[in-house]
C-alpha positions, 0 to 999 in steps of 0.5 A, a space after each residue: 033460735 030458729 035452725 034455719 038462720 043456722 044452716 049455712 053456718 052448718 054448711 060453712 063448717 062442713 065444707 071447710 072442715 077436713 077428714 078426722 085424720 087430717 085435722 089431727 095430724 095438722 094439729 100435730 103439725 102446726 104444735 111441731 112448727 110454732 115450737 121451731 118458730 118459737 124458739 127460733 124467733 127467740 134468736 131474731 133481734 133484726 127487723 128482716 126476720 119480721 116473717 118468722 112472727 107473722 108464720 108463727 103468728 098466723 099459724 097459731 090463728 089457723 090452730 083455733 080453727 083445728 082445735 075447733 074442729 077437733 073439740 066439736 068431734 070429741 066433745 061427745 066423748 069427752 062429756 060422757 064420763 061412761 066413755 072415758 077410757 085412760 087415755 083420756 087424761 093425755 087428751 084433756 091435758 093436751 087440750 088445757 095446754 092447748 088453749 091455755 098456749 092459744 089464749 096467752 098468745 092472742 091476748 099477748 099479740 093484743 096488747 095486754 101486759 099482766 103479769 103473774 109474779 115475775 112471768 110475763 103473758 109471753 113467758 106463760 105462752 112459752 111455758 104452755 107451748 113446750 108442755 104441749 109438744 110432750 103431751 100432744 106425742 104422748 096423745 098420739 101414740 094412744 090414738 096413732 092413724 096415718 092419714 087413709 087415701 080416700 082423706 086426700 083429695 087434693 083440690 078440696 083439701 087445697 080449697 080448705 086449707 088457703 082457706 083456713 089460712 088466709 083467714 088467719 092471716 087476714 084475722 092477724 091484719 085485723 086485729 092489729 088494726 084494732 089494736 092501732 084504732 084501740 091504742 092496746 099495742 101500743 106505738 112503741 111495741 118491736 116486731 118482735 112483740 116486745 113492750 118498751 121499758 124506759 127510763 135510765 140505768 138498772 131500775 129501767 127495766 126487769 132483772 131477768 135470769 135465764 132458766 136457773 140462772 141465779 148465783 150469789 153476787 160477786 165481789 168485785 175485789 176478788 173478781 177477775 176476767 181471764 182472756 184465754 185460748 187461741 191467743 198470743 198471750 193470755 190477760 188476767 184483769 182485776 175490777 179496778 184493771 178494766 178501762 171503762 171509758 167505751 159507751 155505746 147506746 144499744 137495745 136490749 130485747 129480752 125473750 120475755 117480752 120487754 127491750 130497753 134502749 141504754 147507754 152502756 158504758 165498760 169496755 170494748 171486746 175488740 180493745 181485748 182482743 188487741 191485746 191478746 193477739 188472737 190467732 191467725 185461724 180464731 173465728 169466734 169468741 166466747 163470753 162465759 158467765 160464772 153460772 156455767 152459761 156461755 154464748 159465742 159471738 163471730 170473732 168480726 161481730 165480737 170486735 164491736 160488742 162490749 163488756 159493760 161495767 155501767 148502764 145509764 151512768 150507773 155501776 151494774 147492779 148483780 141483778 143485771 150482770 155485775 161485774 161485767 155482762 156482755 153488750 152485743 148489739 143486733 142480738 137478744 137478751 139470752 145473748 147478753 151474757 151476764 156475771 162474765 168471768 171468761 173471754 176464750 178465743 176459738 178456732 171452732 163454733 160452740 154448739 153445746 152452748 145451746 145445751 148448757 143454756 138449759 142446764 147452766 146454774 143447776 147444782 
């Protein structure tokens, strides 16, 4: 091919590439900012937190380019098996992590549903996204350069970074305007990316367990749900105690790429509450499961979430939370809590159940 139909590609790249220094630390940067997002937007059940997928997703389109930029400059070295120093492994590794988290996201965003076993494209995204983080620390310390002066140059460097990043923006338009010219996203996808699941009761949708979340089933005749804490009186209620008659439609939005719109049937929290008489002061309530796992609700959203015994008409199975799992509405499905063996009412917020939703069903 003849170079000179490439010079302005070479031009291009030149001009829109930043100083070494400054691609590395925005590599490491926008690693730091889709791991906040991502696992931040795993909390977001409602359409107003549309931005915080398109910040991700677009960030994540801006990253090719660094990584682009960065494997150009090190491909030399990394080629060359004479230059190979230990620290390389970090590099290479970093790299695999890297493009494996790029290339499940942006095949996911377009539409794709493999699977590998029970992993879904989405879940493979989020398991290369957190071995990166660890990695990309890891790397950094065998090659740590802050940025020199002589790499800021303010109106250069703001020339080249809108462009990078209105450019992923405007590749994120395009491709979901293919995606709706092609038919691959399909019409029924969230904005939370997640792909619909239909039908009716507990073969509509996967059996999903949280990190190590995988008890034994639960006999339904020896089972009891104990309401306790800032309460009046405290409930002790057996299977057959549980007034079943409370239905209520709602989807659920799995974090691993699925949701699924049901008819719950079971029995409504705030009915318990009445019951028990919650103190004066109480502001939340908290749902645990028999694993360990637990999740707390505002004591005012409480009141209208429910804890189901039936879906779609029929008895939950154990795959799907039998006995009872909590329905809460407006939240995702990490928040359904499942096997529920407890309702606590606390005066206080619980923050370590973000801790014990990595550690809950390890013996």
């Amino acid at each position: 091919m003849d170079r000179t139909r490439l010079e302005p590609l070479h031009t291009a790249w030149d001009a829109l590439q930043p100083p070494p220094r400054l691609v590395d630390w925005t590599l490491f940067s926008i690693v730091v900012f889709e791991t906040i997002s991502g696992l931040y937007s795993f909390t977001v059940a409602d359409p107003s937190g549309w931005w915080i997928f398109w910040a991700h997703r677009i960030a994540g389109l801006a990253f090719v380019v660094f990584l682009a930029f960065k494997l150009a400059r090190v491909r030399g070295r990394l080629l060359d098996r004479d230059r190979w120093l230990r620290s390389m492994a970090f590099s290479v590794l970093t790299a695999i992590a890297a493009i494996g988290a790029l290339a499940t996201g942006i095949v996911w965003v377009a539409g794709l549903d493999v699977r590998l076993s029970f992993w879904t494209l989405l879940s493979i995204h989020v398991g290369f996204g957190l071995l990166l983080v660890p990695l990309m620390i890891a790397h950094l310390t065998t090659r740590f350069r802050l940025p020199r002066r002589a790499d800021l140059d303010r109106r250069r460097t703001t020339l080249q970074y809108s462009a990078i990043f209105v450019g992923g923006a405007v590749a994120y338009r395009g491709q979901e305007l293919a995606n709706r010219l092609l038919g691959t996203a399909g019409e029924d996808r969230r904005f939370t990316g997640s792909q619909v699941r239909k039908g009716e009761g507990n073969d509509a949708f996967p059996l999903t367990s949280w990190v190590a979340d995988d008890p034994d089933p639960i006999d339904r005749d020896s089972w009891t749900l104990d309401v306790r804490g800032a309460v009046d009186s405290e409930l002790a209620l057996e299977y057959d105690d549980l007034d079943s008659d409370t239905e209520l439609e709602a989807l659920l939005d799995c974090t691993s790429g699925w949701y699924t719109v049901q008819d719950w049937q079971g029995i409504r929290v705030g009915d318990l509450l009445e019951e028990v008489d919650p103190a004066s002061d109480a502001e939340y309530v908290r749902f645990v499961s028999v694993t360990g796992y637990r999740w707390s609700l505002p004591i005012e959203e409480a009141q209208d979430a429910l804890l189901a015994t039936h879906v779609g008409g029929e008895r939950l199975s154990h795959g799907h939370g039998a006995p009872v799992r909590l329905v809460a509405p407006g939240r995702r499905g990490f928040q359904w809590v499942k096997w529920i063996v407890r309702v606590e009412v606390r005066k206080r917020g619980d923050p370590a159940q973000w801790l014990v939703t990595l550690i809950s069903g390890f013996d």
